[in-house]
C-alpha positions as CSV (number, residue, x, y, z in Angstrom):
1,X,-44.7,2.1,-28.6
2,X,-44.3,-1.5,-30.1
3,X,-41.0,-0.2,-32.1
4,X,-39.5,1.1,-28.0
5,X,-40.4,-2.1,-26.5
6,X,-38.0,-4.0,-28.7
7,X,-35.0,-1.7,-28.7
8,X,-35.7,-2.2,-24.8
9,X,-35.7,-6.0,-24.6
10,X,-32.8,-6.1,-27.4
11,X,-30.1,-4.6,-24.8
12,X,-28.1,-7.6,-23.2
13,X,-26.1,-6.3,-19.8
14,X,-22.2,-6.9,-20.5
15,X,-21.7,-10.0,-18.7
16,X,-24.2,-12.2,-21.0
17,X,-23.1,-10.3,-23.8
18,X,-19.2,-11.1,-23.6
19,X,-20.1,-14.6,-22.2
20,X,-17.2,-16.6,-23.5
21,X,-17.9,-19.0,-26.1
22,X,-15.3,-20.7,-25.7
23,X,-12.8,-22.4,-23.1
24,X,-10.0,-20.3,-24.3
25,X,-12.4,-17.5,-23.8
26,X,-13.0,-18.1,-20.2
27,X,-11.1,-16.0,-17.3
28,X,-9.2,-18.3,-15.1
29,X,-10.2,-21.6,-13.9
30,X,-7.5,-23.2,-16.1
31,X,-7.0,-25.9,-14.3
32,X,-10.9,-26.7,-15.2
33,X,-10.6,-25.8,-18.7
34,X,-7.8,-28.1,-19.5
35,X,-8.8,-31.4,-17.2
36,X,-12.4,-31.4,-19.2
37,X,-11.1,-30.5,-23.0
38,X,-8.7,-33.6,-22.5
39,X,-11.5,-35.7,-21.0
40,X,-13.5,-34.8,-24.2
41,X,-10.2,-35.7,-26.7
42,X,-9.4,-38.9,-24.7
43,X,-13.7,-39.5,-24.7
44,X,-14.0,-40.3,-20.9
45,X,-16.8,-38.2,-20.1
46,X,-18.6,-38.8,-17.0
47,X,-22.2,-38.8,-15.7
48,X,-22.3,-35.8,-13.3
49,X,-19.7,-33.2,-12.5
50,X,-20.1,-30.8,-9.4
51,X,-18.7,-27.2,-10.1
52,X,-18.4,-25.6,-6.7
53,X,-17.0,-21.7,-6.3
54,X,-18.1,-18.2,-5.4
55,X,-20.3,-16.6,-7.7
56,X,-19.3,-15.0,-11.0
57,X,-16.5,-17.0,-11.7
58,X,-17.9,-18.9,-14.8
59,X,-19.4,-22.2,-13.1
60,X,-22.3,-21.9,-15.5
61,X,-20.6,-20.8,-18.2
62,X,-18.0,-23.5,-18.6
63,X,-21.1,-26.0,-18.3
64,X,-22.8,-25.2,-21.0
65,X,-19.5,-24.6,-23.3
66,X,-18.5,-28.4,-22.4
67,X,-22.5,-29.1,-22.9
68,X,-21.3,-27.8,-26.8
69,X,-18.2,-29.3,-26.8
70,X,-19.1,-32.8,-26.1
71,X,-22.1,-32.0,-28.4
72,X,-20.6,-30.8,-31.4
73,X,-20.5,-31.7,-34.8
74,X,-17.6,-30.0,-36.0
75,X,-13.8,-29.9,-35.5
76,X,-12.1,-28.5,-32.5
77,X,-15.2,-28.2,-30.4
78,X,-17.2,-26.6,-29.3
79,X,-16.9,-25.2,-33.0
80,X,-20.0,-22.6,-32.4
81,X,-20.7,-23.4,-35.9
82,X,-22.8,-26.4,-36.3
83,X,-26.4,-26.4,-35.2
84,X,-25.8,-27.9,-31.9
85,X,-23.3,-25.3,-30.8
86,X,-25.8,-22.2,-31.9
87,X,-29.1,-24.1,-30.2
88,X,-27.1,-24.6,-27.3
89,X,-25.7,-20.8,-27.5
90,X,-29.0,-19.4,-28.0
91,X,-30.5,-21.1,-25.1
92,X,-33.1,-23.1,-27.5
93,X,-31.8,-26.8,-27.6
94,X,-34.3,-29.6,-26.4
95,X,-31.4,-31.7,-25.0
96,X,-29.9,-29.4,-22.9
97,X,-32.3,-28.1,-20.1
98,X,-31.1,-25.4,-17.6
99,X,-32.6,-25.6,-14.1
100,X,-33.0,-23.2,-11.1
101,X,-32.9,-25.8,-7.9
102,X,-33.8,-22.5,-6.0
103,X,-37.2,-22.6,-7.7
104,X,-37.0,-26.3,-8.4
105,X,-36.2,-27.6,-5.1
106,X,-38.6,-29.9,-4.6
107,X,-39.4,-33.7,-4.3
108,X,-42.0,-33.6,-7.2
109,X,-40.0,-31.5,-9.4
110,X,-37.1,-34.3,-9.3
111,X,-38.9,-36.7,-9.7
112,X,-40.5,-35.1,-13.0
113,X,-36.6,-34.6,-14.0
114,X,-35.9,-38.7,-13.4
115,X,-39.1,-39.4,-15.7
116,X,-37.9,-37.6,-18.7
117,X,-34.1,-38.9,-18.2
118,X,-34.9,-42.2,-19.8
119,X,-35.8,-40.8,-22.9
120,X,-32.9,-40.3,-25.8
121,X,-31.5,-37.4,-26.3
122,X,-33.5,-35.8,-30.2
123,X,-30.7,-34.1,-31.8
124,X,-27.2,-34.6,-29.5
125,X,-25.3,-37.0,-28.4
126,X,-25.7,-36.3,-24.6
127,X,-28.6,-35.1,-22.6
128,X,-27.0,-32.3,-20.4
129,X,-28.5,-31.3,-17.0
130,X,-27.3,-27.9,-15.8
131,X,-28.9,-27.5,-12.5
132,X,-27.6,-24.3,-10.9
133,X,-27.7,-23.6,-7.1
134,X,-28.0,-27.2,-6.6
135,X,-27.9,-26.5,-2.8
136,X,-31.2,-25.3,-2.0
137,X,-32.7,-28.7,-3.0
138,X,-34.4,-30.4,-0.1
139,X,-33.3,-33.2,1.4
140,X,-35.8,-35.6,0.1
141,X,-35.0,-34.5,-3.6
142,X,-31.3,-35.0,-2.9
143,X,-32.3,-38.3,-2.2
144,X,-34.7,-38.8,-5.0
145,X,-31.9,-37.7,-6.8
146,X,-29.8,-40.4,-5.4
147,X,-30.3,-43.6,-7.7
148,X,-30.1,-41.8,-11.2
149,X,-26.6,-40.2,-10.3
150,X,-25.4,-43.6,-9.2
151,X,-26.8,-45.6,-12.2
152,X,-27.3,-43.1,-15.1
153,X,-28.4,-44.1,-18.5
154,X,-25.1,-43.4,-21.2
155,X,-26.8,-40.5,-22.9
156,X,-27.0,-38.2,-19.6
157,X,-24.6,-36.2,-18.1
158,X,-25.3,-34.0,-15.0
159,X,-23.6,-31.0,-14.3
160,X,-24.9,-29.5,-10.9
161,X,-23.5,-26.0,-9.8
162,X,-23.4,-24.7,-6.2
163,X,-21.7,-21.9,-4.7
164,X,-22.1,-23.6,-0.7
165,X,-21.0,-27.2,-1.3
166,X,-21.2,-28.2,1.9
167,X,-24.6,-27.8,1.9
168,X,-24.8,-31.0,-0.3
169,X,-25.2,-34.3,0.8
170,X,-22.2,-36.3,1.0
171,X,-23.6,-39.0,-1.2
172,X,-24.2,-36.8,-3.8
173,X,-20.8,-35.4,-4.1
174,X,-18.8,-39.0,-3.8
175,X,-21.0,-39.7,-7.1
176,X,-19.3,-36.9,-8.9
177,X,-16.5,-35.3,-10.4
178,X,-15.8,-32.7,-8.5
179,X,-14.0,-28.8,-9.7
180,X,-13.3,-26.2,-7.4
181,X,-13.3,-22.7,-9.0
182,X,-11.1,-20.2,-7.8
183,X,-11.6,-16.5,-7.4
184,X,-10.6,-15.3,-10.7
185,X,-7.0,-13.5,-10.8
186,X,-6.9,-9.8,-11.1
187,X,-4.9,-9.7,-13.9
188,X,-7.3,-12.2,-15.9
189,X,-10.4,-10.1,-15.0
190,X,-8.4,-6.8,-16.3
191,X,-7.1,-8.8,-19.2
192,X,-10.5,-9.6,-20.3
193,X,-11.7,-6.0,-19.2
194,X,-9.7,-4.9,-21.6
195,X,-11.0,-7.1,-24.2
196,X,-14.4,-5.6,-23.8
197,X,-13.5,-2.2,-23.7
198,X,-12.0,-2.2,-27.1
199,X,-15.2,-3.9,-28.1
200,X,-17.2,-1.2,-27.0
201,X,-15.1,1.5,-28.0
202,X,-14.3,3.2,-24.5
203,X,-11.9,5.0,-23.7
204,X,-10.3,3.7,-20.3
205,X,-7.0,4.3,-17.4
206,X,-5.3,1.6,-16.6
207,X,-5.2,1.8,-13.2
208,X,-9.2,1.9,-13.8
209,X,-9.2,-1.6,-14.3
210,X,-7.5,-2.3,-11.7
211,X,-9.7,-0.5,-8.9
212,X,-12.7,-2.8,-10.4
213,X,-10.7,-6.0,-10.9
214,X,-10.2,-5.2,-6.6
215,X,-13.5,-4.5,-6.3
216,X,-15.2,-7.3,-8.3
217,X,-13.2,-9.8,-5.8
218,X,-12.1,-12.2,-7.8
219,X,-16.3,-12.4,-9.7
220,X,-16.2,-11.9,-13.7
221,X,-19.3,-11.5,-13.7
222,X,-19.1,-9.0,-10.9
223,X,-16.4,-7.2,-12.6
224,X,-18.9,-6.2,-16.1
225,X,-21.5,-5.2,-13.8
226,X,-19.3,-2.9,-12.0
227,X,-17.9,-1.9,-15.6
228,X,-21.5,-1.2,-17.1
229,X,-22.8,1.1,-14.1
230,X,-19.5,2.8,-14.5
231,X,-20.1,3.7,-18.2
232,X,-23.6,4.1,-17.6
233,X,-22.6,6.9,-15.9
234,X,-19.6,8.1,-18.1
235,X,-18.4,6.3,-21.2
236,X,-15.0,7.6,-20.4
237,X,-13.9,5.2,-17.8
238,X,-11.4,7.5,-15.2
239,X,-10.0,6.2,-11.5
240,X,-12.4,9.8,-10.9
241,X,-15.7,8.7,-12.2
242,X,-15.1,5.0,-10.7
243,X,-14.5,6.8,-7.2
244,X,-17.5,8.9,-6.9
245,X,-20.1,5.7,-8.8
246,X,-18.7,3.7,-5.7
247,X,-18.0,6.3,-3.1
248,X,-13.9,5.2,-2.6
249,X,-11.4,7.0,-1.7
250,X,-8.4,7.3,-4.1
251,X,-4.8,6.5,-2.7
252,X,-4.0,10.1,-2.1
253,X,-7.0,10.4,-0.2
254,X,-5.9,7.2,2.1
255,X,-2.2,8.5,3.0
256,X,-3.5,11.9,3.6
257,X,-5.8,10.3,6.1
258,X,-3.2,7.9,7.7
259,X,-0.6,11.3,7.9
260,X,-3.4,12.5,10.2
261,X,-3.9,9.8,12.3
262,X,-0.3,10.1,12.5
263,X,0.5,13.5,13.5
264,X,-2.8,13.2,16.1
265,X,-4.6,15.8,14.3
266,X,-7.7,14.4,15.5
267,X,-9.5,17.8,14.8
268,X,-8.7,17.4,11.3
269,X,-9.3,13.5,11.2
270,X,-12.7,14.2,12.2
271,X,-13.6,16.6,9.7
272,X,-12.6,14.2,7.3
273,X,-14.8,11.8,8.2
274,X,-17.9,14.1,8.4
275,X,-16.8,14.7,4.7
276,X,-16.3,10.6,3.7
277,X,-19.9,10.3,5.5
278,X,-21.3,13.2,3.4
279,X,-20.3,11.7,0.3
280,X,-21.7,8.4,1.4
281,X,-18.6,6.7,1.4
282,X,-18.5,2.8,2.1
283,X,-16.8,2.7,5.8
284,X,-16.5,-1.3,5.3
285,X,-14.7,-0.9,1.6
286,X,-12.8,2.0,3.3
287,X,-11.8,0.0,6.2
288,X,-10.3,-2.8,4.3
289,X,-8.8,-0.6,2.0
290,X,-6.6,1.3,4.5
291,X,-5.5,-2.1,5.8
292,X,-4.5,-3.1,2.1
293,X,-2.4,0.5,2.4
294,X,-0.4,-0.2,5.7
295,X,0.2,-3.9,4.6
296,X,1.8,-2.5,1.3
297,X,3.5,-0.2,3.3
298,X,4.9,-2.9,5.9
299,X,6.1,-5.0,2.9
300,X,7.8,-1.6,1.1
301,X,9.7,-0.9,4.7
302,X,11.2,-4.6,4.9
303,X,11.8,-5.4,1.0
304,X,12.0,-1.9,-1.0
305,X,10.2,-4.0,-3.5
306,X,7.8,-2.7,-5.5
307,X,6.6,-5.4,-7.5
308,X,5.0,-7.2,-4.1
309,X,3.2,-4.4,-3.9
310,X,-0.9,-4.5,-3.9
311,X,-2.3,-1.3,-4.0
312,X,0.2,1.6,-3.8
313,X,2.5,2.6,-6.3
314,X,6.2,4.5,-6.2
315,X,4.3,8.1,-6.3
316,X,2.3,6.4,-3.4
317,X,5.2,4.7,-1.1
318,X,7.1,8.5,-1.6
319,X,4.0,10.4,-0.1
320,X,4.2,7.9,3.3
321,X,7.3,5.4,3.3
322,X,9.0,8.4,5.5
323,X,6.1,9.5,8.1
324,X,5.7,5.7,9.4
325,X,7.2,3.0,11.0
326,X,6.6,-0.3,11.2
327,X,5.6,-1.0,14.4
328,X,2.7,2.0,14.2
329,X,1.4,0.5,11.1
330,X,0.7,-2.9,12.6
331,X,-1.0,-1.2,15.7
332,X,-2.8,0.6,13.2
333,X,-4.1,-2.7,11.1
334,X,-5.1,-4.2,14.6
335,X,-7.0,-1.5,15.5
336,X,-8.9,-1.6,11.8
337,X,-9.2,-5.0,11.7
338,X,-11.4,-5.1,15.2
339,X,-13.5,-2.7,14.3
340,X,-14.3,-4.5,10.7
341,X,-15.0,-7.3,13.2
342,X,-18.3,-5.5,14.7
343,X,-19.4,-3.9,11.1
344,X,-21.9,-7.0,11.2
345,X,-23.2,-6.8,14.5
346,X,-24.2,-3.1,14.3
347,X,-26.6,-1.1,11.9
348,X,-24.3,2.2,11.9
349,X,-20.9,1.0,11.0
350,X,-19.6,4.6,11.3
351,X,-19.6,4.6,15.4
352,X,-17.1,1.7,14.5
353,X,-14.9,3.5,12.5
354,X,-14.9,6.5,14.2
355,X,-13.7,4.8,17.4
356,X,-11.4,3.3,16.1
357,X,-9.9,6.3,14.4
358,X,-10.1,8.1,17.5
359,X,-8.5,4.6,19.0
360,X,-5.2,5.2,16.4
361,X,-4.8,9.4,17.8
362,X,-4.3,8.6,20.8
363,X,-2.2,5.4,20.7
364,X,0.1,7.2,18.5
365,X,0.7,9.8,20.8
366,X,1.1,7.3,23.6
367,X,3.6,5.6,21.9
368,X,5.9,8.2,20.4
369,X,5.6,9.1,24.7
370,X,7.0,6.3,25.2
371,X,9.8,6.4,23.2
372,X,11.2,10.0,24.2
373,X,11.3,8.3,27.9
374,X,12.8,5.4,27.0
375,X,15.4,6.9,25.1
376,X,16.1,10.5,27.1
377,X,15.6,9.8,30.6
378,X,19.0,7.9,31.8
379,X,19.4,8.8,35.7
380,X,22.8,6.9,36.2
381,X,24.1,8.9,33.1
382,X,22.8,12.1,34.1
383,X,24.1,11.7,37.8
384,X,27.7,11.3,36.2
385,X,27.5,14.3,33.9
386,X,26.3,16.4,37.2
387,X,29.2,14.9,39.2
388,X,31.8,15.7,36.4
389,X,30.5,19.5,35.5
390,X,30.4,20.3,39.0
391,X,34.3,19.1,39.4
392,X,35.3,20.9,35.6
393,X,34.3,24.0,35.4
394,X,36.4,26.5,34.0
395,X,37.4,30.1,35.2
396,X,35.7,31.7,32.2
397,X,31.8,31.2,31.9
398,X,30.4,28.8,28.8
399,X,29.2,30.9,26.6
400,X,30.7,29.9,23.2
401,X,28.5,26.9,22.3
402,X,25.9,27.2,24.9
403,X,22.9,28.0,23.1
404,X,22.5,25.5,20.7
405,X,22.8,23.3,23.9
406,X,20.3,25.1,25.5
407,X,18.0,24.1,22.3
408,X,18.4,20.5,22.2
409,X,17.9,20.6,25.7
410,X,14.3,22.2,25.3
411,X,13.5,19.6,22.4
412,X,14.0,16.5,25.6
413,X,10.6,17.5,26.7
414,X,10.7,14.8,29.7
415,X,14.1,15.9,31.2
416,X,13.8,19.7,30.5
417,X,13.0,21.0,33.9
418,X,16.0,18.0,35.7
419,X,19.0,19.6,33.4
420,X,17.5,22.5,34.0
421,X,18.6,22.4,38.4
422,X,22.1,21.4,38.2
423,X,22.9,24.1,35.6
424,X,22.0,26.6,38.4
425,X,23.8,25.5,40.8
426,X,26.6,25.4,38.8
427,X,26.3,29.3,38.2
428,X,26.0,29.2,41.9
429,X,29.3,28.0,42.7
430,X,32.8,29.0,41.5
431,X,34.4,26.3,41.1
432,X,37.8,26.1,39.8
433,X,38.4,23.4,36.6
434,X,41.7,22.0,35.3
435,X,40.9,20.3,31.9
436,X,38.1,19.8,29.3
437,X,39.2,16.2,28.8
438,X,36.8,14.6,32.1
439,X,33.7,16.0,30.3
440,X,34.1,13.8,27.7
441,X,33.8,10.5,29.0
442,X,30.0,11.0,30.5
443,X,28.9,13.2,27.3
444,X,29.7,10.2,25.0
445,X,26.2,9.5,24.3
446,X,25.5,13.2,23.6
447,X,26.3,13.3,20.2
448,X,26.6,17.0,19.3
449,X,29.7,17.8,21.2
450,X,32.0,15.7,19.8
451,X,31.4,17.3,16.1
452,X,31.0,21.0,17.6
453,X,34.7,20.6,19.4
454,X,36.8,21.2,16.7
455,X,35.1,23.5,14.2
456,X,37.1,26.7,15.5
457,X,36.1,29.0,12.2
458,X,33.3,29.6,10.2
459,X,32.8,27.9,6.7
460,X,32.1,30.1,4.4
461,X,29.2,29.4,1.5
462,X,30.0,30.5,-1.6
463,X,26.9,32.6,-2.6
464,X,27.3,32.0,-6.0
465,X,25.7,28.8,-5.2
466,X,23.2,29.5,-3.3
467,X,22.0,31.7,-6.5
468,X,22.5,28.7,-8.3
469,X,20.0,26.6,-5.8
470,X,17.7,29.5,-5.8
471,X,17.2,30.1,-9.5
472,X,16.0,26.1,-9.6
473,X,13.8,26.7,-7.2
474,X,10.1,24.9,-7.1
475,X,7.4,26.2,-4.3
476,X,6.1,21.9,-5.3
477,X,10.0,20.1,-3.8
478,X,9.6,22.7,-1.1
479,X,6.8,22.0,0.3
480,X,7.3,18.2,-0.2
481,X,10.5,18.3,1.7
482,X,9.0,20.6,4.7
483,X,5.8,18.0,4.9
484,X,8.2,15.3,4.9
485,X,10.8,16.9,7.6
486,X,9.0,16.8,11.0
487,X,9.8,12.9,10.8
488,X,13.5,13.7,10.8
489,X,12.6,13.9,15.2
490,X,11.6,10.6,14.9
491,X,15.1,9.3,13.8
492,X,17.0,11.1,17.3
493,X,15.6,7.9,19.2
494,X,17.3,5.6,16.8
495,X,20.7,5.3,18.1
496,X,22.0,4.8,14.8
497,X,20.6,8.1,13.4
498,X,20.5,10.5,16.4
499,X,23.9,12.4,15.4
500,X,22.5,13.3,12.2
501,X,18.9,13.7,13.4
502,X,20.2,16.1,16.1
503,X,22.0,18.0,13.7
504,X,18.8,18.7,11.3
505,X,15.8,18.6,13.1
506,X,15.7,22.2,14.1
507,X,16.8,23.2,10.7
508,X,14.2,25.2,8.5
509,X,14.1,24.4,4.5
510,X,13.6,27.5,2.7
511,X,14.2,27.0,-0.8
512,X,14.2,24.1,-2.3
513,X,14.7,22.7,-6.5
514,X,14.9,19.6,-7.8
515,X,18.5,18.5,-6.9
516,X,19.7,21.0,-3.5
517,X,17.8,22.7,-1.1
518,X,18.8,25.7,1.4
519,X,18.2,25.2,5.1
520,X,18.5,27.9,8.1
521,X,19.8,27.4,11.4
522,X,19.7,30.2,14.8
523,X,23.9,29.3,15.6
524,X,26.3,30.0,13.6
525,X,28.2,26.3,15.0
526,X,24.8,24.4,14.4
527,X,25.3,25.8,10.5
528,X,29.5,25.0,10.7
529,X,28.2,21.7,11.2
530,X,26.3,20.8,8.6
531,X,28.0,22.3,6.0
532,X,31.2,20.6,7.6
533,X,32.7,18.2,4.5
534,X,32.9,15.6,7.0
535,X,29.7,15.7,8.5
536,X,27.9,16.6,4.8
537,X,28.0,13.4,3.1
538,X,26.5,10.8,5.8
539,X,24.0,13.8,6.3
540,X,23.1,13.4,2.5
541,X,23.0,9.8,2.9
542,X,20.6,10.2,5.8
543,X,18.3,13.0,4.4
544,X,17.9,10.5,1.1
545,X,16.3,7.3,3.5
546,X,13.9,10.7,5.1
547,X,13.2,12.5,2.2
548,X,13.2,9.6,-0.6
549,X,15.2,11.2,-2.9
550,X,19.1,12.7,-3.1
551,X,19.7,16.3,-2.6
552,X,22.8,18.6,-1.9
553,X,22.1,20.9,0.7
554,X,23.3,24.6,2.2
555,X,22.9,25.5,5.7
556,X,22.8,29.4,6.5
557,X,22.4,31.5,9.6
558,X,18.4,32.0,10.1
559,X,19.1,36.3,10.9
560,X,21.1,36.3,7.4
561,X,18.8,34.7,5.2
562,X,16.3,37.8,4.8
563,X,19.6,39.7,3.4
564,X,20.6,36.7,1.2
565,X,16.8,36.5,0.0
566,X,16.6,40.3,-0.9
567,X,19.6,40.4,-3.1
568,X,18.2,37.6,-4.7
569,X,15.0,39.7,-5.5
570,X,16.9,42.5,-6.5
571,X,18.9,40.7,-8.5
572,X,15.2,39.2,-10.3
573,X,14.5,42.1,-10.8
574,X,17.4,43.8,-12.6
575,X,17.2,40.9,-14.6
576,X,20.9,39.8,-13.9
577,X,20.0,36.3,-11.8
578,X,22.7,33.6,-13.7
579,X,21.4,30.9,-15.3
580,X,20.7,27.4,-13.8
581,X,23.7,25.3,-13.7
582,X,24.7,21.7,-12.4
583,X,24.9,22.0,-8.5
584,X,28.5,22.1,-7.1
585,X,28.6,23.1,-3.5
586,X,32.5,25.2,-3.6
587,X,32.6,24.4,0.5
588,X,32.3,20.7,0.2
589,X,35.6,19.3,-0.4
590,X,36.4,15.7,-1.8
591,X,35.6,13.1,1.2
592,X,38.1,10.0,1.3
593,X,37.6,8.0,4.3
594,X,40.9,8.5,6.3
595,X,43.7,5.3,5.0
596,X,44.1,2.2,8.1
597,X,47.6,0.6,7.7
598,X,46.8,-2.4,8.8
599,X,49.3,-4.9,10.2
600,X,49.9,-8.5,8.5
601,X,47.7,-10.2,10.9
602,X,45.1,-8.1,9.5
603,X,45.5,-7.8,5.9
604,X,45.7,-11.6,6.2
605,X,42.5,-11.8,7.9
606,X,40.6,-9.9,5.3
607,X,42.2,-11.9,2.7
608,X,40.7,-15.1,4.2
609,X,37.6,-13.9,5.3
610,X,36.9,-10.6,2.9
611,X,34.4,-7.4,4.2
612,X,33.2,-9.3,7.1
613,X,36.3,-9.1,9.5
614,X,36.3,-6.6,12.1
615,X,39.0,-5.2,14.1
616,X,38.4,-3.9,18.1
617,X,40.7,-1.0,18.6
């Protein structure tokens, strides 16, 4: 029994065990380090020193290394060598004394302390007073405290620590050389994480570190706690095992939660947080965590930097960058930042967070609401295209392009059933037309007809390579493109987008590989389109913002791609598929923006001015 008691008291947690010994050993606080090692070189050391900070972030532990340093009887101190430095390590030196003002807070106690100052240090130099927590000291001791600060005998030095400095009198701190401790730096708490890893011999992930350096908060000493439960649990240190010690989320976790809230699937939001409160995840951590995700996300969408980034990575910007704006993840930070606001007024933090998630479904549906309004009901424009079809109809009935028409229609939910009354009457009324040329000028804004107008055959698609496409194909792009494509709606309320948007948000991907994908359409005009050369490559240009990667693509009639589909299973299965190749799409020709001849105004112009002249027509 004797022989278990001392293998029990001989364990030392990690943070006293990887105390730093030195100042270059210390994490952060440079800016301390460096003022007091040249205060001990240049030999101007002062009677008392406040060290104010949060916890953990080596107040304590740079005292007592300057207690060696200015101690020391060796070179370069504190040398850790002489008998000083290993008294003074071990806790055991008779001129350094360690006191708890939490538990020495009293008047009588002080005074005690101011009795024994007098006397000469035994075997140092300097008589060092750590006294930790220095705030809880009572008034009166404060000022019993008073006249030995202010008039100290030369062999004492004071060193009081405190994590609330404002709770110490103002006299106090005027008599002492103050040093403010920052949070330590994530990098220097997974540098020195790193440090005691390969001490210990565990194995680790990188991005391990990071999660505890984040959850340590800028505390060292936080950090190898965190580090030692984690091992205690597994001495293989995973992002996994961190996760479930903790109960986080990991980043996947997060977006798949915020492309929820997004697409109002409050059914399924709320069955993910009966799971999170199952696994007793912490709503608070959570909470702040999710705003870390839509901050890095509103930095990604207005800098495309990755280096600013906090807490996603590029495999993490991919997953969401193309299911959010902006604007919905600042209403979504508000609306998480209240209710982290109440988490300390209530005992079930949950009714918090599911209110506010609740909160985010329906303000995202209210929103994208507002948009389609905004952006498809236009009453003067509407009037005028009325007013002109009525006037311009020809002899023959509309038939040619009329259903795709008829499906974009359907898709402007708010004016569906108002373009829906004039067509009728139309129908109603024979009225003779001249010309198509007056339908033009009201259906500018419509941005379909222009492009349908003068594809008068169908392009044909080599199916040679849509073989090619299919024999690349991966079920993984596939279904990362079809999660990714209901945001292509989202882009027909940008003005700047809706022509392309229109053209490929009723689309279907079917196929997909690395580098092309296949798409079907119901019309054969809607498929002329896309496939179009001219249309094809600011449709690439646009799919690559969406989707987040490059791709060629293939558009083919929806009622022919079970027949194109077959013939490639038959072909599977005779064994006679060809072998992958290099996409080259045989329909897309070579685009060259058309040639302006410009006149000498105008060539002289750009020659003064460069790219940033432009000419009205």
């Amino acid at each position: 029994m004797l022989e278990i008691g001392v293998d029990i008291m001989s364990y030392k947690a990690l943070y006293r065990t990887y105390r730093p010994q030195t100042f270059e050993d210390v994490a952060g606080q440079s800016h301390v380090t460096i003022t007091l090692q040249n205060a001990i070189k240049e030999n101007r050391i002062a009677h008392a020193y406040l060290f104010a900070g949060p916890r953990g972030t080596g107040k304590t532990t740079i005292a007592k290394i300057f207690a060696k340093a200015i101690n020391c009887m060796g070179e370069n101190p504190p040398c850790n060598e002489c008998s000083n430095c290993k008294e003074i390590t071990l806790g055991d030196h008779p001129d350094v004394i360690e006191i708890d003002a939490a538990s020495n807070n009293g008047v009588n106690e002080v005074r005690e302390l101011i009795d024994k100052v007098k006397y000469a240090p035994i075997n140092a130099k300097y008589k060092v007073y750590i006294i930790d927590e220095v705030h809880m000291m009572t008034p009166e001791a404060f000022n019993a405290l008073l006249k030995t600060l202010e008039e100290p005998p030369a062999h004492i030095v004071f060193i009081l620590a405190t994590t609330e400095p404002h709770k110490i009198l103002p006299t106090i701190i005027s008599r002492c050389q103050r040093f403010d401790f920052q949070r330590v730096d994530e990098n220097d708490i997974i540098t020195r994480l790193k440090y005691v890893l390969e001490e210990e011999k565990v194995d680790y992930e990188e991005e391990a570190l990071a999660i505890i350096s984040k959850l340590a908060d800028g505390g060292m000493r936080d950090a190898l706690s965190i580090l030692e439960q984690c091992l205690a649990y597994d001495r293989h240190l995973t992002v996994e095992n961190i996760n479930k010690v903790y109960g986080l989320l990991s980043n996947d976790e997060k977006i798949r939660l915020i492309k929820l809230l997004l697409t109002k699937d409050m059914k399924g939001v709320l069955k993910t947080l009966d799971h999170m409160l199952s696994t007793s995840i912490d709503l608070k951590k959570l909470t702040q965590d999710l705003i870390d995700v839509l901050k890095d996300i509103v930095i990604y969408k207005n800098t495309e930097d990755l280096s600013l980034l906090f807490v996603l990575h590029k495999s993490d910007i991919q997953q969401i960058i193309p299911y959010i704006l902006v604007e919905e993840a600042f209403e979504m930070i508000d609306i998480f930042m209240d209710a982290s606001s109440h988490y300390g007024q209530s005992v079930d933090s949950s009714t918090y967070f599911e209110l506010a998630l609740l909160k985010i479904c329906n303000q995202v549906k209210e929103e994208n609401k507002k948009e389609v309004v905004v952006e498809t009901v236009k009453p003067q424009v509407q009037e005028k295209i009325v007013e002109s079809v009525q006037e311009v109809i020809k002899e023959e009935p509309v038939l040619s392009f009329q259903p795709p028409i008829i499906e974009e229609v359907k898709e402007e939910k708010t004016v569906e059933e108002e373009e829906k009354q004039p067509v009728e009457t139309i129908k109603e009324e024979p009225i003779e037309t001249v010309q198509e040329e007056p339908i033009q000028e009201p259906t500018e804004e419509v941005h379909e007809e222009p492009v349908q107008q003068h594809i008068a055959t169908n392009i044909e698609v080599d199916f040679n390579d849509i073989l090619n496409i299919l024999v690349q194909a991966k079920r993984t792009v596939l279904t990362d493109i079809q999660d990714k494509w209901p945001v292509i709606k989202r882009y027909c309320y940008n003005l700047n987008t809706a022509k392309y948007a229109n053209m490929l948000f009723e689309a279907k991907p079917v196929a997909a590989g690395e580098k092309a994908f296949i798409v079907t359409l119901k019309y054969q005009p809607e498929v002329n389109n896309i496939n179009l050369t001219e249309n094809y490559y600011p449709l690439k240009n646009f799919l690559k913002e969406v989707l987040g990667s490059e791709y060629d693509f293939i558009a083919v009639l929806e009622s022919k791609w079970p027949e194109m589909r077959n013939q490639f299973i038959q072909l599977n299965r005779e064994k006679k598929l060809p072998k992958p190749q290099p996409i080259q799409l045989h329909h897309i020709a070579e685009y060259k923006e058309p040639v302006v001849e410009l006149t000498d105004a105008q060539q002289y112009a750009i020659d003064m001015f460069g790219d940033i002249v432009e000419f009205e027509e």
